[in-house]
N, C-alpha and C positions, 0 to 999 in steps of 0.2 A: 399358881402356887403361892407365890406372895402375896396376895391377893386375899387368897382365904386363909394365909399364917393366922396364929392366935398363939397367945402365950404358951397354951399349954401342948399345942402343935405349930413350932416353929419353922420356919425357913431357917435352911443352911443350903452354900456352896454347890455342895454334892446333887443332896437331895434335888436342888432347880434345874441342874444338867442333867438329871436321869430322868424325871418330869416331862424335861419339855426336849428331849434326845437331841440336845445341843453340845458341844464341848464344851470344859473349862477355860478354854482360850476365847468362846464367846461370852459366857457368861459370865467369868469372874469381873473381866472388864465394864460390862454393863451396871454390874454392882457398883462397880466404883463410881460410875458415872454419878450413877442416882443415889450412892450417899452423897459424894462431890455437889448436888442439884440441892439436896437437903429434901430430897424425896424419901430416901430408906434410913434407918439408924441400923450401924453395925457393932453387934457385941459379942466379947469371946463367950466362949462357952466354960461353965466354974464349977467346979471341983474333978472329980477322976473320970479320966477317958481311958483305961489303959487299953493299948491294941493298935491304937488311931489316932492322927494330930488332932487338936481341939479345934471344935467347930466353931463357924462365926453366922450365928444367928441374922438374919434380916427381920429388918420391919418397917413398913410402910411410916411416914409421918403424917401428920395432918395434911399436910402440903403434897404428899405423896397420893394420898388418898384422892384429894380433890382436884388434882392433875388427871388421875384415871378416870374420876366420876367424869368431866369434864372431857377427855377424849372418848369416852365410851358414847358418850353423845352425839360426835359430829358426825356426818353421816362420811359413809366410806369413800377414796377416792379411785375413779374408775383408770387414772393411768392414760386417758385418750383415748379410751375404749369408750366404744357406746353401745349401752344397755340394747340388751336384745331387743326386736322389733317385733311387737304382739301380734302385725298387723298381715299377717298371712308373706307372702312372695312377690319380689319387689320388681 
């Protein structure tokens, strides 16, 4: 979801917990991490919301970006497991 934000389709809050069917006690926090990283910039949301408290938009920084490019790379880690064996019955 942050990932593909773009101005004119923002990340907010809500929207990331419904997304990705996490709670706001996972995810608000993780926000914070990664503005705190200087990975996301957070901004309120301006002019009228009547209904609803005003959202705080996300968005990836430069730094942010090339932290994801850069993890989307490494290859995955197996945990201590080892990779299925192609080679018939052992």
């Amino acid at each position: 979801m942050l990932l593909a934000s773009t101005p004119d389709n923002p990340a907010w809050g809500l929207r990331i917990c419904e997304e990705a069917d996490l709670g706001s006690g996972t995810v608000y926090p993780i926000l914070e991490r990664l503005v705190d990283a200087g990975w996301t910039v957070r901004r309120a949301e301006t002019g009228e919301h009547p209904g609803r408290p005003k959202r705080y938009y996300y968005e990836l920084t430069a730094t942010g970006r090339q932290a994801t490019h850069l993890a989307s790379e490494r290859k995955p880690r197996l945990f201590g497991l080892r990779p299925a064996d192609d080679g018939g019955a052992a």
